[in-house]
BATINU-172531 format. One record per residue (C-alpha): residue in one letter; x, y negated, z. Coordinates in steps of 0.2 Angstrom, whole numbers, plus 2048, in hexadecimal, padded with zeros to 3 digits. Layout:
residues N
AXYZ
...
This chain:
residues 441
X2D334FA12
X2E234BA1A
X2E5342A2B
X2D2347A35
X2CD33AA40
X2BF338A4F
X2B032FA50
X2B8325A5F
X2C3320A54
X2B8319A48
X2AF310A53
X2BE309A5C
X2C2300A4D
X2B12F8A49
X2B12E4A4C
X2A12E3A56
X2932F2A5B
X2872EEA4F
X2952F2A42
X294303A48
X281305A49
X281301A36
X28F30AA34
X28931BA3A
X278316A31
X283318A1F
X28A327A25
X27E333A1D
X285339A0A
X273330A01
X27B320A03
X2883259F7
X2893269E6
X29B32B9E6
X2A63339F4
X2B93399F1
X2CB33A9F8
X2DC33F9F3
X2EC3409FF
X2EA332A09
X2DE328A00
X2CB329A03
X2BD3209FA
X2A931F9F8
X29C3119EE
X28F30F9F8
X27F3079F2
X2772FA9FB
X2712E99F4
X2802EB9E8
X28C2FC9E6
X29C2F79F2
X2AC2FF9EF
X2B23059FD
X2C530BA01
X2CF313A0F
X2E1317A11
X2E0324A1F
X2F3324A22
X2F0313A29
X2DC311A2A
X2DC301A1F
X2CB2FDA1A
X2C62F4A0A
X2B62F0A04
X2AE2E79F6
X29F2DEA02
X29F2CCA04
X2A12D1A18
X2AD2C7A20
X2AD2D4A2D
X2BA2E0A2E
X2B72EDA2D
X2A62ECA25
X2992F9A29
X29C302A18
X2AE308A1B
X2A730DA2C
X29A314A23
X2A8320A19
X2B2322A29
X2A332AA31
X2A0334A21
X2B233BA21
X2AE33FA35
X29E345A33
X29C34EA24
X2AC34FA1E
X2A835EA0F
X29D352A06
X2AD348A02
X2B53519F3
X2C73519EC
X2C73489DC
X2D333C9D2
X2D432A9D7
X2C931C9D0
X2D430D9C9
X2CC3029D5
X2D430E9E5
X2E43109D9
X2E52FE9D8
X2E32F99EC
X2F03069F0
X2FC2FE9E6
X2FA2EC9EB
X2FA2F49FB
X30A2FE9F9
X3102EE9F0
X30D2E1A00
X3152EDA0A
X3252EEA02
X3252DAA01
X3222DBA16
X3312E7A15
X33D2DAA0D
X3482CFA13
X3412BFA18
X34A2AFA16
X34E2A4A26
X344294A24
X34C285A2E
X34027DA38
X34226DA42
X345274A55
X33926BA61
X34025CA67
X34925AA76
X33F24AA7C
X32E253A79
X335262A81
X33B256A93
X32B24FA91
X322261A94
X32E264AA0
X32B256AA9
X31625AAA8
X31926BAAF
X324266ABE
X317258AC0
X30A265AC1
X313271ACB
X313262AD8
X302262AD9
X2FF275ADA
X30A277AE9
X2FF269AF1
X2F1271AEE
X2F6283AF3
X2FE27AB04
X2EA272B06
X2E2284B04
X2ED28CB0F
X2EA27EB1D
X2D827EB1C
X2D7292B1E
X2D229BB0D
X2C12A0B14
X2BF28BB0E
X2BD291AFE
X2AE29DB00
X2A328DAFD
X2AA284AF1
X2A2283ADE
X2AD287ACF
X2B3276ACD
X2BD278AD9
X2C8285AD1
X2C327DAC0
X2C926CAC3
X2DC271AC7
X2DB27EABA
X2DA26FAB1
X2E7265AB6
X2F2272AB3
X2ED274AA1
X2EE25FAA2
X301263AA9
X306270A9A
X30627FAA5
X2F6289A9E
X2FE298AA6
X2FD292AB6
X2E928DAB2
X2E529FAAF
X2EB2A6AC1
X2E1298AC8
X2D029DABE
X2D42B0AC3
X2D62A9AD6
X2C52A3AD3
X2BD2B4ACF
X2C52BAADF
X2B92B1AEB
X2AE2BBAF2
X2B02CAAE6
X2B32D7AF1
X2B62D9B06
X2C72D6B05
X2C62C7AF9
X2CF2BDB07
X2E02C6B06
X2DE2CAAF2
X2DC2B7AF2
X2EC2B4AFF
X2F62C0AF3
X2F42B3AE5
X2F62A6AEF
X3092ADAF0
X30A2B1AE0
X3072A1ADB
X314298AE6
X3212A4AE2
X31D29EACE
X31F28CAD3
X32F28FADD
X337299AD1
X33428EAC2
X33A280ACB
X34A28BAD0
X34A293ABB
X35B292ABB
X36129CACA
X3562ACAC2
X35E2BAAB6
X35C2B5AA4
X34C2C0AA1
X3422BAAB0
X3452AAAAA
X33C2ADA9B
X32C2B6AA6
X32A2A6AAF
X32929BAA2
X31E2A7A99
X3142A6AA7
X312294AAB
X30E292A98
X31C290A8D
X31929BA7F
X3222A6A73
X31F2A5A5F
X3202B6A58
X3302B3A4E
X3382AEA5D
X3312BEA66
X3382C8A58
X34A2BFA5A
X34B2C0A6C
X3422D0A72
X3472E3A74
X3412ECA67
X33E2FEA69
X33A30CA5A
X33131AA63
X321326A5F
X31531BA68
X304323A6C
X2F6316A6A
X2ED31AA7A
X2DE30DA7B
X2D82FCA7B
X2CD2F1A84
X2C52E3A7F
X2C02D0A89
X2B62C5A83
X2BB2B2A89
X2B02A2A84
X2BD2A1A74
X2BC2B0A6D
X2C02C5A70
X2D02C9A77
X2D62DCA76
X2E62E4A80
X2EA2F5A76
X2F6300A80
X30330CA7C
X30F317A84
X32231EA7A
X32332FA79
X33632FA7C
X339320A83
X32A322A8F
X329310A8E
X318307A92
X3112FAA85
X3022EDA81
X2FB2E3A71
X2F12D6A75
X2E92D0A67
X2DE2BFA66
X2CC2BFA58
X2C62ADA59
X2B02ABA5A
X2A92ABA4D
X29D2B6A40
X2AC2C3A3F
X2B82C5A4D
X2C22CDA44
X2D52D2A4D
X2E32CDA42
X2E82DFA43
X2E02EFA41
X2E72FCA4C
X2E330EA4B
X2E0314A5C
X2E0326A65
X2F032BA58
X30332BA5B
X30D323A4D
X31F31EA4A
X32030CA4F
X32F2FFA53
X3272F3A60
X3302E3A65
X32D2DDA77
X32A2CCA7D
X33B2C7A86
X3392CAA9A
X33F2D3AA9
X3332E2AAA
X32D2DFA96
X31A2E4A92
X3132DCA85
X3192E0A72
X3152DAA5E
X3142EAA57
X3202EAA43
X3152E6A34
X3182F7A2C
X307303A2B
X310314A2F
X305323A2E
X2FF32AA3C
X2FA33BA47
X2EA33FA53
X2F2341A63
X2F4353A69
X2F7360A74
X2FD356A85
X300343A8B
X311341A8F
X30E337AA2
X313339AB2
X30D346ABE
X30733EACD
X30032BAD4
X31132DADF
X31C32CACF
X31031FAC7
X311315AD8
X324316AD8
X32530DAC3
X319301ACA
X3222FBAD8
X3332FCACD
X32A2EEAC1
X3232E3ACE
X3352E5AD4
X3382DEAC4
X32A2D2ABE
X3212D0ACF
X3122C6AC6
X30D2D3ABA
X2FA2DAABB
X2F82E7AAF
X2FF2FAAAE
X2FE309AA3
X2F9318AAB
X2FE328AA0
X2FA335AAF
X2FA34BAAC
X2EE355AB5
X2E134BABD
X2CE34DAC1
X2C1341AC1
X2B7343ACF
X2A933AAD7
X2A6336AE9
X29532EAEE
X29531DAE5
X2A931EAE0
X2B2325AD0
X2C232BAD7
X2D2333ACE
X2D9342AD4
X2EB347AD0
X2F4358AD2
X2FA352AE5
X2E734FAEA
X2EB33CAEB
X2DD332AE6
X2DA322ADC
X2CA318AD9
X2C5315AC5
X2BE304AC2
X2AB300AC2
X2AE2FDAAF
X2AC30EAA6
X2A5320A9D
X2AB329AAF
X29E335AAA
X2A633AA9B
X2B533AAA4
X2AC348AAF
X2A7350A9F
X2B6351A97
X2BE35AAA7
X2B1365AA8
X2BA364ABB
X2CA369AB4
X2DC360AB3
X2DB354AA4
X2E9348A9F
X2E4336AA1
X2E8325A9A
X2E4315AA3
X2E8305AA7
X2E82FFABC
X2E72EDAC3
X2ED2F0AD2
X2DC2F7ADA
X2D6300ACE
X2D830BABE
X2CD306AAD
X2CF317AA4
X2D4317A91
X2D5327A8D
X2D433AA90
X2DD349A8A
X2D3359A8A
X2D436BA80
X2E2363A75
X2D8353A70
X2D8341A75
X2C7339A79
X2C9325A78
X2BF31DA85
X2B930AA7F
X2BC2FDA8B
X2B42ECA8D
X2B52E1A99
């Protein structure tokens, strides 16, 4: 039936859970009246309160259904998905239907369109006085941060271990008020810091700094190299479009394997950060992607995850560049196999870290692709143990145990993501198959 895929899989691409409970509930072949494939192309009518049409391309796991549902996709492509995992010899070869026929083709058609040559529109640029105007906000705002960073130093940071959320919350809005949502966002995260942990004090003092050197260094833009430039103003808040990502940023063709995702829920809608690492190019990668709230939060893209696949990524423009749009073409794609291709000890990891932070010294986020680990657990900690008996502690977030299970006690290869204290795992590779680990936080 061409290209097999996993049940993590499946579920990875579902919008919400109860997609997948519904899902795995159409699974059984009763709820079909037909059930076929033919190369790529996989199909099913299922009857409920009206018999849905229901198509897949599995080169590229595009769903298409015939439901009213706006969400996507809805629980009968699941449904099939899980048939073709489950069961997959109840799902005969046989000529297409006209209504598959015809979806390929539209398909194949859009695809080609995406492929041409667009035409440059011309746009009015932003104006220069609007432009001074922001300018003059941010600097305005920047004024007052350094104020306030100078008070909480002076008072001692233990101050702020009785203060209410407003506190953080109202100069997180003066900086939004200023045009410098960027510099909002570090402020809220101070705030989650209090009190979190023993050493909240000097995680809070670390930030601090952080903060200050932002300030300075926007204040100093022009004294920077070109591409931390553009990390600064990212960071304050001055964002990118994607066309202007496209025509600035390094673009880099490579078989990328599609190692994870996790997923954030915020009070506007679901975030999720897929993570990928170049085969070749060995280069680390993220997607972030943004589903509004609603009755479907539905991701404008649908990635297939746990495969490798030929893809040309174009990175935002920076000095240690992470984040990337991924190219609008669908290529097919392969389960990932045999080995991760990562580093072979925390020490090498350790050693790319620090050459970034070098780099990019406010960046948070890195992808872990190690070989030969163990999960192991001591008392009430999950640790990860390389093949130098150096030790690392795995997040509080997390299926640890099937971690544990999956090793058997034995070297795996792993795939995760640290925040500088700990590691979220995404993923593990054990006899020759990689198990997907969902991650929400």
């Amino acid at each position: 039936m061409g290209i097999q895929i996993t049940s993590e899989q499946v579920t990875a691409m579902a919008p919400d859970a109860s997609s997948v409970s519904n899902g795995k509930k159409l699974s059984s072949r009763k709820n079909w009246k037909t059930l076929g494939y033919k190369g790529t192309a996989l199909w099913g009518e299922c009857q409920g309160s009206a018999l849905y049409q229901v198509r897949v391309d599995m080169s590229t796991l595009a769903v298409n259904c015939s439901c009213p549902s706006r969400k996507q996709p809805c629980k009968h492509g699941l449904g099939l998905l899980f048939v073709a995992v489950n069961t997959p010899a109840e799902i005969v070869e046989s000529d297409l239907p006209e209504w598959v026929t015809s979806w390929l083709e539209k398909r194949a058609a859009k695809a080609q369109a995406n492929d041409a040559p667009v035409p440059v529109k011309k746009t009015k640029s932003t104006s220069s006085k609007a432009t001074e105007k922001r300018e003059a906000l941010v600097l305005q705002g920047l004024d007052r941060l350094d104020l306030w960073l100078h008070d909480l130093i002076r008072n001692g940071l233990a101050s702020v271990e009785t203060q209410s959320y407003a506190y953080w919350d109202t100069m997180a809005r003066q900086m939004v008020d200023h045009q410098a949502p960027g510099l909002a966002s570090r402020i809220r995260w101070m705030s989650e810091t209090v009190r979190a942990s023993s050493d909240w004090l000097e995680k809070l003092l670390v930030q601090c700094g952080q903060l200050a050197l932002l300030s300075q260094s926007y204040r100093n833009l022009s004294q920077l190299p070109v591409s931390l430039q553009e990390d600064v103003r990212q960071l304050i808040g001055w964002n990118l479009t994607e066309d202007e990502v496209r025509e600035r940023g390094e673009k880099v063709r490579d078989n990328w394997l599609l190692l994870g995702q996790v997923l954030e829920e915020t009070d506007k809608g679901r975030l999720q950060y897929v993570w990928l690492y170049g085969e070749s190019s060995q280069r680390t990668a993220m997607m972030m992607q943004f589903a509004p709230k609603g009755f479907a939060a539905v991701f404008p893209q649908q990635i297939p995850l746990g495969v490798r696949q030929q893809l040309e990524l174009t990175y935002w423009p920076g000095a240690a560049p992470q984040r990337v749009l991924l190219s609008k073409e669908q290529p097919e794609f392969q389960l990932i196999a045999e080995r991760l291709p990562g580093l072979h000890s925390f020490e090498a990891f350790f050693t790319d870290v620090a050459e970034r932070l070098a780099r990019q010294p406010w960046q948070r986020q890195f992808l872990c692709v190690l070989r030969d680990v163990v999960p192991f657990y001591a008392g009430q900690h999950w640790l990860l143990v390389d093949s130098d008996q150096q030790a690392l502690p795995l997040s509080k977030k997390g299926t640890h145990w099937r971690l544990t299970a999956l090793s058997g006690g034995h070297p795996v290869d792993f795939a995760g993501v640290w925040d500088g204290e700990t590691l979220l795992p995404l993923g593990a590779m054990a006899d020759g198959k990689y198990y997907q680990v969902q991650v929400e936080r």
